[in-house]
mmCIF file as Biopython writes it, N, C-alpha, C and O atoms, coordinates in Angstrom:
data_model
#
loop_
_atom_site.group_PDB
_atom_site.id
_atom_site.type_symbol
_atom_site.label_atom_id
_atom_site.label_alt_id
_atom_site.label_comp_id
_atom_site.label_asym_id
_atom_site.label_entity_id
_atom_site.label_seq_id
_atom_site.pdbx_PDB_ins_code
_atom_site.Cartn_x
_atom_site.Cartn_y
_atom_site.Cartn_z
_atom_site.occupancy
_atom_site.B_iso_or_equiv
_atom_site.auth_seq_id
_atom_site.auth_asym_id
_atom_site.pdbx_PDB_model_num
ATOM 1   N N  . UNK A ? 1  ? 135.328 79.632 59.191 1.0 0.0 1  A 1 
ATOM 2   C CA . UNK A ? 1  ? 133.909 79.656 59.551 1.0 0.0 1  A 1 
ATOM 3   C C  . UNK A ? 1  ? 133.511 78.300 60.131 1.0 0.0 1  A 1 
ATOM 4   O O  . UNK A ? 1  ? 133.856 77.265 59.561 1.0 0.0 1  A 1 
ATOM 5   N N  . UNK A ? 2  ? 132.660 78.287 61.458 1.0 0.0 2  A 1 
ATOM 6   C CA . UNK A ? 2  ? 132.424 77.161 61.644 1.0 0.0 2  A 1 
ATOM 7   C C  . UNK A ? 2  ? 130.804 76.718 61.121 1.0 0.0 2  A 1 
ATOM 8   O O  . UNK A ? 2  ? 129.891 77.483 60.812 1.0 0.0 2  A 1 
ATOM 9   N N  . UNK A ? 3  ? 130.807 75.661 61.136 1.0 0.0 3  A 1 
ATOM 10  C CA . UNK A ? 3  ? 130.006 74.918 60.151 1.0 0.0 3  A 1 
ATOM 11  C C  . UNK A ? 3  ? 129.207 74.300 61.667 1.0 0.0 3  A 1 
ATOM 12  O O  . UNK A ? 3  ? 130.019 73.798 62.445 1.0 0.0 3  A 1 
ATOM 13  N N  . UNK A ? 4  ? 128.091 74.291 62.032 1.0 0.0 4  A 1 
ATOM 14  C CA . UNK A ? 4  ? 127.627 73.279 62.894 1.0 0.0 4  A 1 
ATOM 15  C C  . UNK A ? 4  ? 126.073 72.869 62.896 1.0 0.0 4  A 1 
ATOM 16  O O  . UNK A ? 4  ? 125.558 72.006 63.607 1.0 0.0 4  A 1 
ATOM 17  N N  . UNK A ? 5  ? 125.496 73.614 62.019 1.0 0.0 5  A 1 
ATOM 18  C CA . UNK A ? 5  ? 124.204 73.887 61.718 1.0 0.0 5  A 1 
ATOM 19  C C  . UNK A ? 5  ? 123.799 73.427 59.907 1.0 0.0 5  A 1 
ATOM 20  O O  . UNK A ? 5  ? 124.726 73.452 59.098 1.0 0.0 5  A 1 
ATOM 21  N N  . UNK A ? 6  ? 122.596 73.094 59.512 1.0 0.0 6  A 1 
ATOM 22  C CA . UNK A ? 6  ? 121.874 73.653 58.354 1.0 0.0 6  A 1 
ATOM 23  C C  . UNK A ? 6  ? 122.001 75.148 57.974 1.0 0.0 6  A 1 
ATOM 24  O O  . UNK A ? 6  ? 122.338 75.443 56.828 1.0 0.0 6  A 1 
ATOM 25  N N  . UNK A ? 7  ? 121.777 75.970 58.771 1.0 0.0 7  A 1 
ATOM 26  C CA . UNK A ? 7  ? 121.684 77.290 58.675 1.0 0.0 7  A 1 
ATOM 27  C C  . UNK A ? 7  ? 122.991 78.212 57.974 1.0 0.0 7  A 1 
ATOM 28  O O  . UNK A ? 7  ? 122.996 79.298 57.393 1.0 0.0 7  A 1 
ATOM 29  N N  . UNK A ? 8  ? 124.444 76.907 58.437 1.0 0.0 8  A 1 
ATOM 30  C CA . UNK A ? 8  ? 125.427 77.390 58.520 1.0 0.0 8  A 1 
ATOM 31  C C  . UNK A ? 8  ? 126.720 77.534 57.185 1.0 0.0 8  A 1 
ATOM 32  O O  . UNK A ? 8  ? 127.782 78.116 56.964 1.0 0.0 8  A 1 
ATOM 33  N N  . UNK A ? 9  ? 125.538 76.341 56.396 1.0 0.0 9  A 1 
ATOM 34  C CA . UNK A ? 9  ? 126.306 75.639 55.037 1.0 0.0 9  A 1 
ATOM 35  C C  . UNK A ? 9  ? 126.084 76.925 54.243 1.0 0.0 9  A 1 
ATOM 36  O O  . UNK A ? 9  ? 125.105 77.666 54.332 1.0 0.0 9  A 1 
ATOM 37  N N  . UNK A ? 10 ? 127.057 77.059 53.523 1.0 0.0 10 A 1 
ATOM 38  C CA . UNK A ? 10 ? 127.425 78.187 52.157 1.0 0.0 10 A 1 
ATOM 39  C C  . UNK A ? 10 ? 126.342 77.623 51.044 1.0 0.0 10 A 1 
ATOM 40  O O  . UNK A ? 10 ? 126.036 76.458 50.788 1.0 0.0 10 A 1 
ATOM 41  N N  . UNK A ? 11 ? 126.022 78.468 50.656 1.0 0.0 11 A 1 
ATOM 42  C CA . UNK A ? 11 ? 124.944 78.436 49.013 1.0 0.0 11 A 1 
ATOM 43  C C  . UNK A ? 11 ? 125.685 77.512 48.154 1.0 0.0 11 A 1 
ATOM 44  O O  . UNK A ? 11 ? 124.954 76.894 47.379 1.0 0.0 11 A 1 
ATOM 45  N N  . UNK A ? 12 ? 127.208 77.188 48.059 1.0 0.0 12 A 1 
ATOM 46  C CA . UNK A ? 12 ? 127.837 76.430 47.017 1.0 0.0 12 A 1 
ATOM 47  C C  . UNK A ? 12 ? 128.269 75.090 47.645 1.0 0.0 12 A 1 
ATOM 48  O O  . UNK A ? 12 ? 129.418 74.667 47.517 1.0 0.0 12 A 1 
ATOM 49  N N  . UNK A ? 13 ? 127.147 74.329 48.444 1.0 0.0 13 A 1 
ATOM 50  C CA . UNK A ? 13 ? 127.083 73.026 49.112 1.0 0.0 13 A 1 
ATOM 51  C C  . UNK A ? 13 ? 126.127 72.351 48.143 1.0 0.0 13 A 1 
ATOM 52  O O  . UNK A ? 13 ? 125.206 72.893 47.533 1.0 0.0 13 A 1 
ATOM 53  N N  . UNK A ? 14 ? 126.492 71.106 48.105 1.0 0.0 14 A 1 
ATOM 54  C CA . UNK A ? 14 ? 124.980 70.369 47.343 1.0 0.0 14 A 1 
ATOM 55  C C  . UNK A ? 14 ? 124.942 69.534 48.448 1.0 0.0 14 A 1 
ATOM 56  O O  . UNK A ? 14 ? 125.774 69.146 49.268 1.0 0.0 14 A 1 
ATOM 57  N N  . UNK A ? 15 ? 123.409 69.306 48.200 1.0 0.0 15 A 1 
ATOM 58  C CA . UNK A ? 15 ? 122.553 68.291 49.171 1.0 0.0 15 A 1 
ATOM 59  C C  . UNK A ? 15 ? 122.669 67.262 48.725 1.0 0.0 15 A 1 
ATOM 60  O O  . UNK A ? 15 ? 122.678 67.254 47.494 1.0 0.0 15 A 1 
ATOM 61  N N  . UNK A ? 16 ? 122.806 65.987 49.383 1.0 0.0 16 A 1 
ATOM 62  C CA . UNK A ? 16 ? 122.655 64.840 48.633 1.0 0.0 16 A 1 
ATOM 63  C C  . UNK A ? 16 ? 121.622 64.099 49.687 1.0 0.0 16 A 1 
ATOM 64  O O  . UNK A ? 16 ? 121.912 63.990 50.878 1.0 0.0 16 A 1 
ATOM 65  N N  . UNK A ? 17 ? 120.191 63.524 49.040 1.0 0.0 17 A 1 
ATOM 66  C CA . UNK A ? 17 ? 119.293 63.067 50.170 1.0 0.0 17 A 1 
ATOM 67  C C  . UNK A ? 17 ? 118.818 61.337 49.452 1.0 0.0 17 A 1 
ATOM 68  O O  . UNK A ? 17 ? 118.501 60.321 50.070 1.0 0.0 17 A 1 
ATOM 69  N N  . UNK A ? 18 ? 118.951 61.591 47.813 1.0 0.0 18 A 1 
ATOM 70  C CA . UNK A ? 18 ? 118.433 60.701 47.091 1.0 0.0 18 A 1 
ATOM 71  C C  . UNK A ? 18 ? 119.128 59.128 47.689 1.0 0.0 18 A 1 
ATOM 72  O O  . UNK A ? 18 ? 120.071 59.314 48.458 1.0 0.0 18 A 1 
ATOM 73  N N  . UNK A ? 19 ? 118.846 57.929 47.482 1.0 0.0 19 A 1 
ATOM 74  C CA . UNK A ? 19 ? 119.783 56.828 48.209 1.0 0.0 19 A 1 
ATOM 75  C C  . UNK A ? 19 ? 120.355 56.313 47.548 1.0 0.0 19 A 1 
ATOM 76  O O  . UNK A ? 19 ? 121.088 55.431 47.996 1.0 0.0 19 A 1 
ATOM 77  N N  . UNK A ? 20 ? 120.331 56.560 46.253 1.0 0.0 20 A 1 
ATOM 78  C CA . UNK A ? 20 ? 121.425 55.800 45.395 1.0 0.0 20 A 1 
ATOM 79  C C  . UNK A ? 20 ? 122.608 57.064 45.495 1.0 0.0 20 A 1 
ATOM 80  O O  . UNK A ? 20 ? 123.742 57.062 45.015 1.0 0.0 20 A 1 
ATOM 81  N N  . UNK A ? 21 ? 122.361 57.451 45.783 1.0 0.0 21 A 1 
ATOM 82  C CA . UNK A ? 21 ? 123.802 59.161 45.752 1.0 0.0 21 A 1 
ATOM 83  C C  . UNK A ? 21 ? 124.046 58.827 47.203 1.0 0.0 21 A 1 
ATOM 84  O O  . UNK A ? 21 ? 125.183 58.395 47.394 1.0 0.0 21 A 1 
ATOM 85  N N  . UNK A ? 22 ? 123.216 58.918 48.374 1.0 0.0 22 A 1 
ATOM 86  C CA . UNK A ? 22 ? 123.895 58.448 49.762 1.0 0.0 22 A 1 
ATOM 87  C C  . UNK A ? 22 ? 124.782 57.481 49.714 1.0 0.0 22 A 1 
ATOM 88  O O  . UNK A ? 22 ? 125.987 57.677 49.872 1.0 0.0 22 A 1 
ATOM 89  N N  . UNK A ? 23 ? 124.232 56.302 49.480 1.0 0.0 23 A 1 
ATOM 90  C CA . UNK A ? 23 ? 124.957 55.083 49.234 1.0 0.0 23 A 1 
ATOM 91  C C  . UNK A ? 23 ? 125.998 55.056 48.707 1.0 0.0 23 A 1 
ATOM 92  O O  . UNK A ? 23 ? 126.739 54.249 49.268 1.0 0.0 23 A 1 
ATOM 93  N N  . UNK A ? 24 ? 126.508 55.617 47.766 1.0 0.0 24 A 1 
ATOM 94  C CA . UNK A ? 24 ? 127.493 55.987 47.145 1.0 0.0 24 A 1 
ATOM 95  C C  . UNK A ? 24 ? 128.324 56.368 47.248 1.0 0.0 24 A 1 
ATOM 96  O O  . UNK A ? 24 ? 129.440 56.103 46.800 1.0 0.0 24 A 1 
ATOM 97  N N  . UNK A ? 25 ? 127.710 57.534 48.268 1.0 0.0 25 A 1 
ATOM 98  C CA . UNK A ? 25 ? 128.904 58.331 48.891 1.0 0.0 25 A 1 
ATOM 99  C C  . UNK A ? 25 ? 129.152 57.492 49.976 1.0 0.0 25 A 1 
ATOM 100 O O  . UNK A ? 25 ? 130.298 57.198 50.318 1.0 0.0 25 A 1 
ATOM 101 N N  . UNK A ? 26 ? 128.058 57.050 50.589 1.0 0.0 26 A 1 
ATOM 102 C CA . UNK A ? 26 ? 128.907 55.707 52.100 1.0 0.0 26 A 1 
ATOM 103 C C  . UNK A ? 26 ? 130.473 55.122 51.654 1.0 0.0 26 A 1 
ATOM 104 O O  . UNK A ? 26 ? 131.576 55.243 52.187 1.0 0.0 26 A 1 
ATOM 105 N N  . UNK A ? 27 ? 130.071 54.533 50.592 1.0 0.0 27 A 1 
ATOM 106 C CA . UNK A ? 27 ? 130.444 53.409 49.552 1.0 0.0 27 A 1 
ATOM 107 C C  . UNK A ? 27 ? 131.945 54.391 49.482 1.0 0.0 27 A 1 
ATOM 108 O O  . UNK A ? 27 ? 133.068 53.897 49.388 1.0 0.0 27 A 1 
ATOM 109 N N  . UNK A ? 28 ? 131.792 55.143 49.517 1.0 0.0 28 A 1 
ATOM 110 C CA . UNK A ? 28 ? 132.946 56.433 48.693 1.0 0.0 28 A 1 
ATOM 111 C C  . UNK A ? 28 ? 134.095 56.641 50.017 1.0 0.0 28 A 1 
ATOM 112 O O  . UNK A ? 28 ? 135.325 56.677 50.042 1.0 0.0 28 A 1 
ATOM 113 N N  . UNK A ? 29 ? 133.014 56.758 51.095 1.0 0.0 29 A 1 
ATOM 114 C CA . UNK A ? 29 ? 133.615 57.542 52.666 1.0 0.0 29 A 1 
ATOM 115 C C  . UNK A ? 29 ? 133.842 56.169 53.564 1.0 0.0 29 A 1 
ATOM 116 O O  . UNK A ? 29 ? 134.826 56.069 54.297 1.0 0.0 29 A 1 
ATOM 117 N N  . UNK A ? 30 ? 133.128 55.412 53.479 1.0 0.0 30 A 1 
ATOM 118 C CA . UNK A ? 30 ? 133.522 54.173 54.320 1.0 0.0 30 A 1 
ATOM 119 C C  . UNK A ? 30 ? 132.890 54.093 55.703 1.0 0.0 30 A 1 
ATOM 120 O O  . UNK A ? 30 ? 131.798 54.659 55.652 1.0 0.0 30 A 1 
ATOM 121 N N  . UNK A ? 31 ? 133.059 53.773 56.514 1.0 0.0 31 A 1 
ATOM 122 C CA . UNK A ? 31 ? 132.331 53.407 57.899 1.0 0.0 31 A 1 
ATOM 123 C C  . UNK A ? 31 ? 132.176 54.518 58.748 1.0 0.0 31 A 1 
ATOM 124 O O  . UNK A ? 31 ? 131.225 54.589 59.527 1.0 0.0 31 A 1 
ATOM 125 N N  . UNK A ? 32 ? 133.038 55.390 58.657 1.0 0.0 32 A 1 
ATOM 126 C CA . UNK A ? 32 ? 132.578 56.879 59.505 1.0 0.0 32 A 1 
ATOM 127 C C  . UNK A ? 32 ? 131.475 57.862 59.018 1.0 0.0 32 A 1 
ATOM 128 O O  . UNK A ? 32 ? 131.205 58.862 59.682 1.0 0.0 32 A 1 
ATOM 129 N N  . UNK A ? 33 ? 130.775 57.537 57.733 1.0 0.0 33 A 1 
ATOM 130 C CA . UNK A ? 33 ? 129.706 58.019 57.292 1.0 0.0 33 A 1 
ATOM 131 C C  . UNK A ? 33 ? 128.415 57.137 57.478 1.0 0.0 33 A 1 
ATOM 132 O O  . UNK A ? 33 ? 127.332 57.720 57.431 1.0 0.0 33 A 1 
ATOM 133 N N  . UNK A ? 34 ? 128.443 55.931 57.661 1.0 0.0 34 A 1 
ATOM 134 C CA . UNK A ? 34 ? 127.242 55.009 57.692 1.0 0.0 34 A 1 
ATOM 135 C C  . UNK A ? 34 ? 126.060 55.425 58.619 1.0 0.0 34 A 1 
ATOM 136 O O  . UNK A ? 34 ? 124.946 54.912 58.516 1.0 0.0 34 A 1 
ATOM 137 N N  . UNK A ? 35 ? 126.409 56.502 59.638 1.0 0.0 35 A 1 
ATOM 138 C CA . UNK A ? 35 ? 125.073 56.567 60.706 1.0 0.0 35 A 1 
ATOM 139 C C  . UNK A ? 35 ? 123.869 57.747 59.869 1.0 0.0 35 A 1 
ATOM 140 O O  . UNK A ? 35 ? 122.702 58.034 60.139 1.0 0.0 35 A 1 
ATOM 141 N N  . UNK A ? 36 ? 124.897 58.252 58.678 1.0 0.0 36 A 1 
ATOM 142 C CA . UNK A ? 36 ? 124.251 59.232 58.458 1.0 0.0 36 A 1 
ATOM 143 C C  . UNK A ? 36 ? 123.257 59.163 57.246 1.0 0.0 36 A 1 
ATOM 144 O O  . UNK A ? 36 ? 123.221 58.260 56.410 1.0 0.0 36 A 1 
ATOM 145 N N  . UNK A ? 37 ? 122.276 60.525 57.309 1.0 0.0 37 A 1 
ATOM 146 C CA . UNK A ? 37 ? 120.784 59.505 56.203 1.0 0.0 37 A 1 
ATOM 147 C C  . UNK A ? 37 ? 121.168 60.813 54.986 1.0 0.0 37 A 1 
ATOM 148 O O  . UNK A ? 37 ? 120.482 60.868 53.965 1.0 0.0 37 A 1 
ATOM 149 N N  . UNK A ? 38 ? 122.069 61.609 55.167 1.0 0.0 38 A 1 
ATOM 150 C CA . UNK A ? 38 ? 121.926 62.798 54.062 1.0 0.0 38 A 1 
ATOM 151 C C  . UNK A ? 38 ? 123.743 63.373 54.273 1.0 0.0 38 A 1 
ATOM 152 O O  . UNK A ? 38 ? 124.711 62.995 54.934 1.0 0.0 38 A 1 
ATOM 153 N N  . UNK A ? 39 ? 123.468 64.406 53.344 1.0 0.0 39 A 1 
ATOM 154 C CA . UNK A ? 39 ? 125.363 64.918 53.455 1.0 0.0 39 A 1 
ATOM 155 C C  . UNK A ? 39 ? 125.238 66.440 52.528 1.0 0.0 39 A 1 
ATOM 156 O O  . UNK A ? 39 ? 124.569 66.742 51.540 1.0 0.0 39 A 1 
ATOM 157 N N  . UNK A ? 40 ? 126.152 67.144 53.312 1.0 0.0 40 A 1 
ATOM 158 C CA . UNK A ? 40 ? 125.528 68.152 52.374 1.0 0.0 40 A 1 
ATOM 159 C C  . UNK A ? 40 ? 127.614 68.133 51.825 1.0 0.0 40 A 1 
ATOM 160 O O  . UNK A ? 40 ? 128.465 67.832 52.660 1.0 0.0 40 A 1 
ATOM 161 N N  . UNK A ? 41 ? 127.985 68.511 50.344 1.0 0.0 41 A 1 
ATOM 162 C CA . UNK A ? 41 ? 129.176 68.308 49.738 1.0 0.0 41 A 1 
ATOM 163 C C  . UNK A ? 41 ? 129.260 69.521 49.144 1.0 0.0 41 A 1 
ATOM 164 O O  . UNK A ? 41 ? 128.337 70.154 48.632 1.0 0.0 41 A 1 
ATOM 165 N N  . UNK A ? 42 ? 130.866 69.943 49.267 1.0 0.0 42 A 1 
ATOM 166 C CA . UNK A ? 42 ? 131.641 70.711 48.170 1.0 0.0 42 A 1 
ATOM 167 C C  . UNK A ? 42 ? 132.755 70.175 47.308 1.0 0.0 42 A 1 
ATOM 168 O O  . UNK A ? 42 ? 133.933 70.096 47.657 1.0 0.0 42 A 1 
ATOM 169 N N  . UNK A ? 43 ? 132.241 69.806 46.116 1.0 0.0 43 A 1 
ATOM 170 C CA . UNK A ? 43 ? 132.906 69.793 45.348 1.0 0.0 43 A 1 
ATOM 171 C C  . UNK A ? 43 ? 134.346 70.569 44.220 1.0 0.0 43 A 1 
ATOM 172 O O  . UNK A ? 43 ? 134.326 71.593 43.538 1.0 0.0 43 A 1 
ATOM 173 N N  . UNK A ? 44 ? 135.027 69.941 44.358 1.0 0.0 44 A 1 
ATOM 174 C CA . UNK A ? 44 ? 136.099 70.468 44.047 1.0 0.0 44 A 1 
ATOM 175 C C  . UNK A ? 44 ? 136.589 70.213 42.729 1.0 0.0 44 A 1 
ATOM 176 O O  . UNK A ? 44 ? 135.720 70.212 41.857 1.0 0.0 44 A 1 
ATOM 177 N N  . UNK A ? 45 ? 138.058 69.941 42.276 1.0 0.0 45 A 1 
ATOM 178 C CA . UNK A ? 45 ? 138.483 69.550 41.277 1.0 0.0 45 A 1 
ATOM 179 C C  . UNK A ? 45 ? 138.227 68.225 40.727 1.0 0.0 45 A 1 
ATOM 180 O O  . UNK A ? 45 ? 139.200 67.523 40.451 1.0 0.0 45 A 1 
ATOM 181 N N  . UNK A ? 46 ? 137.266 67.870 40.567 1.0 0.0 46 A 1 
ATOM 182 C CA . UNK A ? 46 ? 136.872 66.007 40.473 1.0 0.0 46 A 1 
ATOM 183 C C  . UNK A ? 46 ? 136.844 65.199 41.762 1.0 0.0 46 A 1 
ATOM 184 O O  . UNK A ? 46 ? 136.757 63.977 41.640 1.0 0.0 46 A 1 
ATOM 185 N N  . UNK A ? 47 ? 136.911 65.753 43.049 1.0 0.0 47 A 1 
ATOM 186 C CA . UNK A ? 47 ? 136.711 65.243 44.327 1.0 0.0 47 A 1 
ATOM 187 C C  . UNK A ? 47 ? 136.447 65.898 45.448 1.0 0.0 47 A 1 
ATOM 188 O O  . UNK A ? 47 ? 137.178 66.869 45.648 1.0 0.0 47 A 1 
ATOM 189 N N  . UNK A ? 48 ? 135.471 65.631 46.403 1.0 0.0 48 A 1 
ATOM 190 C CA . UNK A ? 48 ? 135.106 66.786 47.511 1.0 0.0 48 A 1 
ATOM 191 C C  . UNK A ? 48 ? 136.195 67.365 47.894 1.0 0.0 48 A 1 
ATOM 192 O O  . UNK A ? 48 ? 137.316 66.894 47.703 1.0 0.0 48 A 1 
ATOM 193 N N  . UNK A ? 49 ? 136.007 68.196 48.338 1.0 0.0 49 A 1 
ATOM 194 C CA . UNK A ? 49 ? 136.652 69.129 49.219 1.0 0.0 49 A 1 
ATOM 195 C C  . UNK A ? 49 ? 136.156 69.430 50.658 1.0 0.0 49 A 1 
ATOM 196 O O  . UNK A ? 49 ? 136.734 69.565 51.736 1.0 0.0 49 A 1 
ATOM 197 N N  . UNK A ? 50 ? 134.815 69.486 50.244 1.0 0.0 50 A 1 
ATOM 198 C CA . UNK A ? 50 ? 134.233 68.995 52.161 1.0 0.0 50 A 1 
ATOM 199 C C  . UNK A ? 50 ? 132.960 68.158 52.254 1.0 0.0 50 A 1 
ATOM 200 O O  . UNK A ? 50 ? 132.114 68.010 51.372 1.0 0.0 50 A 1 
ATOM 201 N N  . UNK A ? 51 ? 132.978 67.615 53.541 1.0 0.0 51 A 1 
ATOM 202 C CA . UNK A ? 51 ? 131.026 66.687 53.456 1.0 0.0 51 A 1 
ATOM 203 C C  . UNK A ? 51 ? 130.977 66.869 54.983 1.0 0.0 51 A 1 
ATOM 204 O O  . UNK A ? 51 ? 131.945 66.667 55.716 1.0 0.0 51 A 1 
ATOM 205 N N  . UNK A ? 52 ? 129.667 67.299 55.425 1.0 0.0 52 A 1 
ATOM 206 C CA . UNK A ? 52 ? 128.956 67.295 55.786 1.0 0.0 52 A 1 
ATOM 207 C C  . UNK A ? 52 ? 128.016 66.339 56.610 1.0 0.0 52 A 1 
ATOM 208 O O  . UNK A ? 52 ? 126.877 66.802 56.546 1.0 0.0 52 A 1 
ATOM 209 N N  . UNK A ? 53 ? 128.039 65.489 57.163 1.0 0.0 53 A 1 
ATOM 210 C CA . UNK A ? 53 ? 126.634 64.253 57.393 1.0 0.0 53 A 1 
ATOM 211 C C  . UNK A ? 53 ? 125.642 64.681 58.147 1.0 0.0 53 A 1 
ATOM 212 O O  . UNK A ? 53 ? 126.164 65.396 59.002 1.0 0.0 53 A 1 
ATOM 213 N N  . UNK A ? 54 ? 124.402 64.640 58.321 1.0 0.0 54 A 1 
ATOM 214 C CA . UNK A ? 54 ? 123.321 64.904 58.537 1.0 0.0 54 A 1 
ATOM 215 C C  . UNK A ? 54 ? 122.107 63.553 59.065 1.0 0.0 54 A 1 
ATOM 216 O O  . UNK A ? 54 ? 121.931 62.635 58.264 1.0 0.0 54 A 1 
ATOM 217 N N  . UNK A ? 55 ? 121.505 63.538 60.119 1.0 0.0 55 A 1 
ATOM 218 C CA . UNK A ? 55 ? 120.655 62.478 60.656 1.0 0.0 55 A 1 
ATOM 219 C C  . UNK A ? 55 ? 119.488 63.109 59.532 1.0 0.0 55 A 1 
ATOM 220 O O  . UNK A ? 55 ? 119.466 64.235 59.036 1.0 0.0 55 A 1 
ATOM 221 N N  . UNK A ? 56 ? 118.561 61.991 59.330 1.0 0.0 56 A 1 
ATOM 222 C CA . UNK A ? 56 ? 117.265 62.308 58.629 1.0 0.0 56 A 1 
ATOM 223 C C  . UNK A ? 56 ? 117.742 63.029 57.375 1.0 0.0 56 A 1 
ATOM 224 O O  . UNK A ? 56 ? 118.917 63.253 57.081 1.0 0.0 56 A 1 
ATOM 225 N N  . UNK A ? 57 ? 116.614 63.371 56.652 1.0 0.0 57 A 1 
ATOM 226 C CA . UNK A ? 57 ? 116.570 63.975 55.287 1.0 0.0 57 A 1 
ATOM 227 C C  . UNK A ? 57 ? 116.186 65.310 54.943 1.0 0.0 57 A 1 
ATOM 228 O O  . UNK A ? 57 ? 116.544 65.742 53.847 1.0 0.0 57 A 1 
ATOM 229 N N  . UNK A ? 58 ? 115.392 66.155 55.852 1.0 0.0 58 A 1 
ATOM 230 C CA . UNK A ? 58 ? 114.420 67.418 55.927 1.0 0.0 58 A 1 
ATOM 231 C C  . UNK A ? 58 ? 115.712 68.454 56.675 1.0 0.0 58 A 1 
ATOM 232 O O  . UNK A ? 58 ? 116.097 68.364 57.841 1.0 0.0 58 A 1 
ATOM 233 N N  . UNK A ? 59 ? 116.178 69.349 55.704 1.0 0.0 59 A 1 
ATOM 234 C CA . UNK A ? 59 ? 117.126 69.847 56.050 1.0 0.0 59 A 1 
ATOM 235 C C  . UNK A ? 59 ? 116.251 71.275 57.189 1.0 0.0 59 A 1 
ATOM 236 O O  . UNK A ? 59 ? 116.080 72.229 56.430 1.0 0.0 59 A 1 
ATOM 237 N N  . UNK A ? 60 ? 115.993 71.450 57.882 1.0 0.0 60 A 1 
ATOM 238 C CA . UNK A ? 60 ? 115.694 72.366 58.717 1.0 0.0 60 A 1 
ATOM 239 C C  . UNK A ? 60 ? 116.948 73.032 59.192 1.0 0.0 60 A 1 
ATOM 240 O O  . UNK A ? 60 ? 117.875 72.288 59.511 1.0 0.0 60 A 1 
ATOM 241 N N  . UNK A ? 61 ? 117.107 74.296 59.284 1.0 0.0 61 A 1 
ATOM 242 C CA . UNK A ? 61 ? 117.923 75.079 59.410 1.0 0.0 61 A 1 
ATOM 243 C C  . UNK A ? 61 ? 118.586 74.910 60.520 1.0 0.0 61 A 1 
ATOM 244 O O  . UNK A ? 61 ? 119.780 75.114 60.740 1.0 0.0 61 A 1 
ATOM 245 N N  . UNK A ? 62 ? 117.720 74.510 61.247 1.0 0.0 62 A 1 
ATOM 246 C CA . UNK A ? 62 ? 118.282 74.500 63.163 1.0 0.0 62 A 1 
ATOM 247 C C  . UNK A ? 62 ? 118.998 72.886 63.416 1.0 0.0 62 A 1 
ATOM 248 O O  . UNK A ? 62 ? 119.344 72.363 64.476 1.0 0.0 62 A 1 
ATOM 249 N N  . UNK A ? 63 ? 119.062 72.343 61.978 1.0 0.0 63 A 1 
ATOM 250 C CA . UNK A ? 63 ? 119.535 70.766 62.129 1.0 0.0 63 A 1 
ATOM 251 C C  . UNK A ? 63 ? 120.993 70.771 62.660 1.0 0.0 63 A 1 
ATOM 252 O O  . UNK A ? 63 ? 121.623 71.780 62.344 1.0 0.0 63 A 1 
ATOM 253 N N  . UNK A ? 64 ? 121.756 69.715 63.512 1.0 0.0 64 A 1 
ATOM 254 C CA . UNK A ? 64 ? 123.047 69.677 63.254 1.0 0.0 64 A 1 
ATOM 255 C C  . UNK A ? 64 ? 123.636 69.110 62.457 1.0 0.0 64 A 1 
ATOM 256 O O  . UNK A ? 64 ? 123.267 67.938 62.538 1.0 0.0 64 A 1 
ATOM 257 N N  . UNK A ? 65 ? 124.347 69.212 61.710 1.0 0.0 65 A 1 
ATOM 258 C CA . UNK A ? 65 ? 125.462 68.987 60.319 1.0 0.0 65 A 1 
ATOM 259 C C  . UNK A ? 65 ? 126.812 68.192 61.246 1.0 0.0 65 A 1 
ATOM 260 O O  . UNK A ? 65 ? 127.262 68.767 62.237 1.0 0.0 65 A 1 
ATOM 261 N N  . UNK A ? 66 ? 127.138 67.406 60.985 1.0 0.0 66 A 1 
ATOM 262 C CA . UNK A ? 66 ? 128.839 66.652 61.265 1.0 0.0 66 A 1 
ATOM 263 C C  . UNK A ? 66 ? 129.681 66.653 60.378 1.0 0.0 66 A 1 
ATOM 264 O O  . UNK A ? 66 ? 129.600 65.860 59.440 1.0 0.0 66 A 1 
ATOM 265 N N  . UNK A ? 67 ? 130.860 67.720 60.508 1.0 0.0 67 A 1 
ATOM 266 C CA . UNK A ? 67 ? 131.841 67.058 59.517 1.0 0.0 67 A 1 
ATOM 267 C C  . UNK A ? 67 ? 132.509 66.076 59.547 1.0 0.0 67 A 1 
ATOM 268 O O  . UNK A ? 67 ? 132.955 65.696 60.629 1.0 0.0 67 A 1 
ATOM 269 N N  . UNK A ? 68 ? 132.855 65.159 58.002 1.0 0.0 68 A 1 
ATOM 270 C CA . UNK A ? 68 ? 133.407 64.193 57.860 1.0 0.0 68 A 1 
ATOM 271 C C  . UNK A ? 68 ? 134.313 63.839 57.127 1.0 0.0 68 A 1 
ATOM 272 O O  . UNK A ? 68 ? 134.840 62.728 57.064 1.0 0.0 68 A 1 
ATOM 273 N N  . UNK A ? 69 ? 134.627 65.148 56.296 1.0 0.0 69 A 1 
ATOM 274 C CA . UNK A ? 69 ? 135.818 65.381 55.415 1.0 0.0 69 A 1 
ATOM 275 C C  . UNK A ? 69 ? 135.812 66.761 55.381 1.0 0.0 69 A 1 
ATOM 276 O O  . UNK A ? 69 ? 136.668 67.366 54.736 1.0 0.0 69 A 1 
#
């Protein structure tokens, strides 16, 4: 399935918008995540399995999503 939208993420994604959880995850992903202000994640066995990055915070359906893992 391709992923290229808000619209497009599965119900078992979490949002992450808060900035101590962004940051974190920057902190986590390293320099190919820094442009981004939100991430939507699937979590896996104690470590993603996929992320998401997202400009801005207001997830509108018609947004574009970047994968980054």
């Amino acid at each position: 399935m391709d992923i290229t939208t808000v619209r497009d993420i599965p119900s078992n994604y979490t949002f992450i918008d808060l900035s101590q959880d962004v940051d974190s995850l920057k902190d986590h992903l390293g320099k190919e995540a820094d442009e981004y202000s939100s991430f939507f994640v699937l979590v896996g066995d104690g470590d993603y399995d996929a992320i998401y990055g997202m400009y801005g915070t207001v997830p509108h359906l018609n947004k574009t999503v970047y994968k980054i893992l």
